[in-house]
C-alpha positions in Angstrom: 118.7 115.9 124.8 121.2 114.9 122.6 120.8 111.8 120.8 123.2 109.2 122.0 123.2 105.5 120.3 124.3 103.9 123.5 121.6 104.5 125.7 118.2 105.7 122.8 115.2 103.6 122.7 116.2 101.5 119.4 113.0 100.5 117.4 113.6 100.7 113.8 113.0 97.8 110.9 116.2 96.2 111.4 118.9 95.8 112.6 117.2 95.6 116.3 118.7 96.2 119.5 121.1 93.8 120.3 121.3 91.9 124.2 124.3 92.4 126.2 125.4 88.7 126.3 125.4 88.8 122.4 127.6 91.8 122.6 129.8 90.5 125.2 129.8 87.2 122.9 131.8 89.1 120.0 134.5 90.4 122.6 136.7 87.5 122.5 140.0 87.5 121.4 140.9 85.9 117.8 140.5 82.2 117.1 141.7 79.7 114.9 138.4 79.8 112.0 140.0 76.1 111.4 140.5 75.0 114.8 138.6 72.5 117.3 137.3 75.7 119.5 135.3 76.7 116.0 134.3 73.7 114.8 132.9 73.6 118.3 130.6 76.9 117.5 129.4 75.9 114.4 128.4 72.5 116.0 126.0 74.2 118.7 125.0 76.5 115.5 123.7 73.7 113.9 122.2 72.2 116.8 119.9 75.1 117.7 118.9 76.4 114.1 116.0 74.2 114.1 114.8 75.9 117.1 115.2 79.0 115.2 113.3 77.3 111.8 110.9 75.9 113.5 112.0 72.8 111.4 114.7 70.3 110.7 116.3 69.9 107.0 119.4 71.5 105.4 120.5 74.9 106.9 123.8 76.9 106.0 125.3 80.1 107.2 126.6 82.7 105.3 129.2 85.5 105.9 127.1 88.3 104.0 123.4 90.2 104.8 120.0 88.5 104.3 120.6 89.9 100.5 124.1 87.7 100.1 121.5 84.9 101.2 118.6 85.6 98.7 121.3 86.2 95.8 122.8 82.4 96.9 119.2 80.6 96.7 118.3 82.6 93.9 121.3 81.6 92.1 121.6 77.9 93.1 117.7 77.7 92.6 116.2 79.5 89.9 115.7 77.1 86.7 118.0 78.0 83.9 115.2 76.8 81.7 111.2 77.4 82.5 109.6 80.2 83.8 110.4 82.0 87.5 107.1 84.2 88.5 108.2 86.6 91.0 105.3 88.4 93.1 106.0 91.3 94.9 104.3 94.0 96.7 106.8 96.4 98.4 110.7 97.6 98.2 112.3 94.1 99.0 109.9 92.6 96.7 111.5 94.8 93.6 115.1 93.8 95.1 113.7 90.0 94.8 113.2 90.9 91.1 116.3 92.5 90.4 118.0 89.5 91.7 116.2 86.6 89.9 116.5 88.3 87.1 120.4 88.4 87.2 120.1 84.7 86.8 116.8 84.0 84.3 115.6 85.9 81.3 112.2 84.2 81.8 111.0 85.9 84.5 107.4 86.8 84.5 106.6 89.7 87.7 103.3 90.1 89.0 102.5 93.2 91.5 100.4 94.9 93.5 100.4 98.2 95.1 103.0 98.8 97.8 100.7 98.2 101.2 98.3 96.0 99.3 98.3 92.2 99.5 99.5 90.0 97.1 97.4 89.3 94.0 96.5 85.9 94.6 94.4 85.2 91.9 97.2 86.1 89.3 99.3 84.0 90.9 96.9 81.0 91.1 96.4 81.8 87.1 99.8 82.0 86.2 100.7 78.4 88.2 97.7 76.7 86.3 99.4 77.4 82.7 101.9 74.5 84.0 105.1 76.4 82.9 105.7 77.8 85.9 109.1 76.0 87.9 110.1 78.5 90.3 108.2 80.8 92.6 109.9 83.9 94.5 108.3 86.3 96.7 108.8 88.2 100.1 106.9 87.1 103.2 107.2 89.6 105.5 107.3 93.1 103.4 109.5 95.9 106.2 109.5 98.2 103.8 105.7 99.0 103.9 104.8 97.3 107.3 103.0 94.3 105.8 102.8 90.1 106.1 102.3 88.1 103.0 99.4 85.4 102.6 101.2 82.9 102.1 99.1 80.3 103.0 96.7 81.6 100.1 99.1 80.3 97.2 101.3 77.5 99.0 98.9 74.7 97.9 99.2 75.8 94.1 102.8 76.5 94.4 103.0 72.7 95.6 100.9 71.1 93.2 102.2 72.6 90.4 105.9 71.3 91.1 107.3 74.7 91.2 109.9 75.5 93.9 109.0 77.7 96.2 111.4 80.3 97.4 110.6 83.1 100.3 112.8 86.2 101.0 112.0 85.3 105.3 114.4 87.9 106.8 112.5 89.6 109.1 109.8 86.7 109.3 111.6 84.0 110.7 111.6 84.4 114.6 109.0 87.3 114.2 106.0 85.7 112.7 104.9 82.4 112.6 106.8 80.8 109.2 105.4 77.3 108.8 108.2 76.0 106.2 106.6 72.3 105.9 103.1 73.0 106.2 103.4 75.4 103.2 105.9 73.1 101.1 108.5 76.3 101.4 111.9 74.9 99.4 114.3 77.7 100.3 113.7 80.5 103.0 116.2 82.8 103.7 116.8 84.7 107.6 118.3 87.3 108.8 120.7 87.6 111.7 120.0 91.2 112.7 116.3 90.6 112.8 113.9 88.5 115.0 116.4 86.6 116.0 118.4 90.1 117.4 121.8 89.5 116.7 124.1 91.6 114.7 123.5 92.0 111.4 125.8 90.2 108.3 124.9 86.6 108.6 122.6 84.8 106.2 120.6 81.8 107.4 119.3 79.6 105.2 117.0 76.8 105.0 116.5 74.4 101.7 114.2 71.4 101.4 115.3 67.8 100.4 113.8 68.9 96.9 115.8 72.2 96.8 119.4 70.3 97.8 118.8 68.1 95.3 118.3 71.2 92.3 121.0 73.0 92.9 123.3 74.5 90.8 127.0 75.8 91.4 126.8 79.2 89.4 128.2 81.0 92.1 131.2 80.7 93.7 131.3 82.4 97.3 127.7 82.1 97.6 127.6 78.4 96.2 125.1 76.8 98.7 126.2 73.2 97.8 129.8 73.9 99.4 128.4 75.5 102.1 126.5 72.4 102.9 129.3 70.3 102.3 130.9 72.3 105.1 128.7 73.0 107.3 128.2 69.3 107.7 131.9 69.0 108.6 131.1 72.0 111.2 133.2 74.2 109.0 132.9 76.6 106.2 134.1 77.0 103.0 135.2 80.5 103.0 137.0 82.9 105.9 133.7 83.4 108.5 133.0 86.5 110.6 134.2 84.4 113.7 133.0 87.2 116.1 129.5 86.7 114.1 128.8 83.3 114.6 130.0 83.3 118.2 127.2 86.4 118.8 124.8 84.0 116.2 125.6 81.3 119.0 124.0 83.7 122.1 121.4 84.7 120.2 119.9 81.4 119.4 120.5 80.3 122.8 118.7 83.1 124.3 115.8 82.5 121.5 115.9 79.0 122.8 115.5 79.8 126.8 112.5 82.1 125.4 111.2 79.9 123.2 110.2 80.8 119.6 106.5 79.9 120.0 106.8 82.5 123.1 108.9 84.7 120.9 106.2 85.0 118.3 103.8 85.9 120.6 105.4 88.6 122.6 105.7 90.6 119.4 102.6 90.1 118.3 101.3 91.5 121.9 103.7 94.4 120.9 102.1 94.7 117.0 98.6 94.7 118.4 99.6 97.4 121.2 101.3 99.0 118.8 98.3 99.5 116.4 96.0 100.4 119.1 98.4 103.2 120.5 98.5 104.6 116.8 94.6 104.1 116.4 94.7 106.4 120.1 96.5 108.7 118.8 93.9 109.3 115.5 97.3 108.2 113.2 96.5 106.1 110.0 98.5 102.9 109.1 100.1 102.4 105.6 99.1 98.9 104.9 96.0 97.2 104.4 95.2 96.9 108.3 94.2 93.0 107.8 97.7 92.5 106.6 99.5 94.7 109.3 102.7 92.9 110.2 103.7 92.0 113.6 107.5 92.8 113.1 107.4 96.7 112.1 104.2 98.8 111.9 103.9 101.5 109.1 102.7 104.7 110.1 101.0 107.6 107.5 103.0 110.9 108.6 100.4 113.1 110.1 99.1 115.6 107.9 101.4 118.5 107.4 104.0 117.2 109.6 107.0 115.4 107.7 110.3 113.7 108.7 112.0 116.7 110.2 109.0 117.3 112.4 108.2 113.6 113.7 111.0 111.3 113.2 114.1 112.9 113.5 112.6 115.3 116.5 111.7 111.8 118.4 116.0 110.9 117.8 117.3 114.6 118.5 114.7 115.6 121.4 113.6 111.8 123.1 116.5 109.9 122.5 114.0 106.8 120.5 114.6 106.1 116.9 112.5 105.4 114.5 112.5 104.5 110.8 111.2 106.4 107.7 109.7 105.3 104.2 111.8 104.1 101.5 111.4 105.1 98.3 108.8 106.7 97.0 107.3 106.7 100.4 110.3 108.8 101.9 109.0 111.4 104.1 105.1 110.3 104.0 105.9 107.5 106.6 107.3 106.2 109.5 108.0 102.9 110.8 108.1 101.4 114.3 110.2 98.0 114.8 109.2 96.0 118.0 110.7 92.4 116.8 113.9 90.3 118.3 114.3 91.7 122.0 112.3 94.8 121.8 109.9 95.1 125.0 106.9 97.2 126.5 109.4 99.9 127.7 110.5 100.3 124.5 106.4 101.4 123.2 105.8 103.5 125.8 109.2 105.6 125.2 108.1 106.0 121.7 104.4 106.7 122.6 105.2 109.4 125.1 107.8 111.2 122.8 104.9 111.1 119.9 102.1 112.3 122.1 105.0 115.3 122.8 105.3 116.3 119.4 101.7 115.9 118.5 100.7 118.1 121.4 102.9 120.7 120.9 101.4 120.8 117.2 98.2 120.8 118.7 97.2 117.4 116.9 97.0 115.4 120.4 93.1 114.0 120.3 93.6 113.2 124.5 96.7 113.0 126.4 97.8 109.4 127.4 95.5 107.8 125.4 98.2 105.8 123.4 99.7 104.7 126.9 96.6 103.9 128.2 96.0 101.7 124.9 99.5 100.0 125.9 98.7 99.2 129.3 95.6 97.7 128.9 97.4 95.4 126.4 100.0 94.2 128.9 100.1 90.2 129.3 
């Protein structure tokens, strides 16, 4: 078979597949970016963001990736006096650092192995010095297959007056993000994630206490003007009109699913998921307590790398798959069932893996990671 991106079984980290009436949604002709038609868009935009949020407050789009988002808050937010503690665990964890550290040279980073959970009790000892005025981590780690505690540090974070800012792209709409339980200041989203529409938007959400702190160093990515706009149904800058109108489909079709029914669809996937790979006598990467429900980390199978696992499931099956970043290039592989992805999806990738591990006679019994995806079927 050769691979063919119209019709292959799409399951990587992100960008996710995208549904037809999204697609169709960026096929109209050009519009007036100032006109009524617009204005129009941007309206319904900011009428069903909450539903995307799970939570009402200040919310902006931005013409950019989830990155153009977390270099905006970063910049508006981080304190140009007092100390920013970045936490970080994984490969968009270290971009997290890079960034804040573009704005503040008093940056203190705390870390923990990549696939390990974040070291709470540093983080509890650094917030009880008093010093600390801004916190930024990642919630939902892609690059290693792994969800933050959160909930473990979001207490201190509050109580010791420090804002709290979360990198959210491929949380929000694919785990459960609860931005005023926690005290969460500033999360940032990504388009081409749970919510499945194409990628180069950045959502963001900032609390009463984060509007008020913000500072214009940037320019484009100046949050305060994009608020100012926003609220006008407009934006500051030239938008990717065909963008917003496929943002538009996406969060109405997140809100005829339902994000509480979004959530748990892919965690039904995750947990399949994890069984099929347990079926098939396959390791995880992360700290299986931790195991995200967006994108699961697979170890490679012993001896067998990227040429013989991932890129035969694109050129042979059709389904693609990602691989490790960094120094985990080539010792893993990671399966993405967020946004839209669906039961057909699993057992497409299932059947292509139980292929390859058969025909390198590593198969422990043949169907077993379909059977553990049936018998997880709602």
């Amino acid at each position: 078979m050769t691979f063919d991106p119209e019709t292959d079984t799409f399951l990587i980290a992100g960008p996710v597949r995208i549904h037809p009436r999204v697609l169709r949604a960026m096929s109209m002709p050009s519009v007036n970016h100032r006109g009524d038609f617009f204005h129009g868009v941007v309206q319904e935009i900011r009428e069903l963001l909450p539903a995307l949020f799970g939570a009402r407050g200040h919310q902006a789009i931005l013409t950019g990736s989830g990155t153009a988002g977390l270099e905006a808050v970063y910049s508006g937010l981080v304190p140009s006096d007092g100390r920013t503690l970045v936490v970080s665990n994984g490969n968009f964890g270290q971009r997290t650092d890079a960034l804040v550290r573009r704005v503040s040279k008093n940056v203190t980073t705390l870390t923990a192995p990549w696939g390990q959970p974040l070291p709470t009790e540093a983080v509890l000892a650094e917030l009880a010095k008093g010093d600390v005025r801004a916190v930024c981590t990642v919630h939902n780690e892609t690059s290693v297959g792994l969800v933050n505690d959160l909930a473990s540090i979001a207490q201190a974070v509050r109580a010791s007056g420090a804002l709290f800012l979360v990198d959210g792209i491929s949380a929000v709409a694919g785990i459960p993000v609860p931005i005023e339980a926690w005290g969460i200041d500033a999360v940032v989203a990504g388009s081409q994630k749970g919510l499945a529409a194409p990628a180069g938007l950045a959502l963001v959400h900032l609390s009463d206490r984060a509007v008020a702190a913000l500072q214009p160093r940037a320019y484009y990515l100046d949050l305060g003007k994009h608020l100012k706009s926003i609220e006008k149904n407009d934006t500051p800058w030239t938008p990717a009109v065909p963008l917003f109108l496929a943002l538009r489909e996406a969060l109405r079709i997140l809100k005829e699913e339902g994000l509480e029914q979004r959530l748990a669809r892919t965690h039904r996937l995750a947990d399949a998921t994890r069984a099929a790979v347990d079926a098939l006598g396959l390791q995880l990467f992360p700290d299986r307590r931790w195991a995200s429900d967006t994108v699961t980390a697979i170890h490679n199978p012993p001896g067998l790398g990227d040429a013989e696992v991932r890129k035969v499931l694109e050129r042979e099956y059709n389904v693609l798959v990602q691989g490790g970043q960094e120094a985990l290039v080539g010792k893993i592989f990671r399966i993405g069932h967020m946004g839209i992805a669906d039961w057909p999806d699993l057992y497409a990738v299932f059947a292509g893996l139980e292929r390859i591990l058969g025909k390198a006679g590593r198969l422990p019994a043949s169907g077993a990671s379909l059977r553990a995806l049936v018998e997880r079927m709602p």
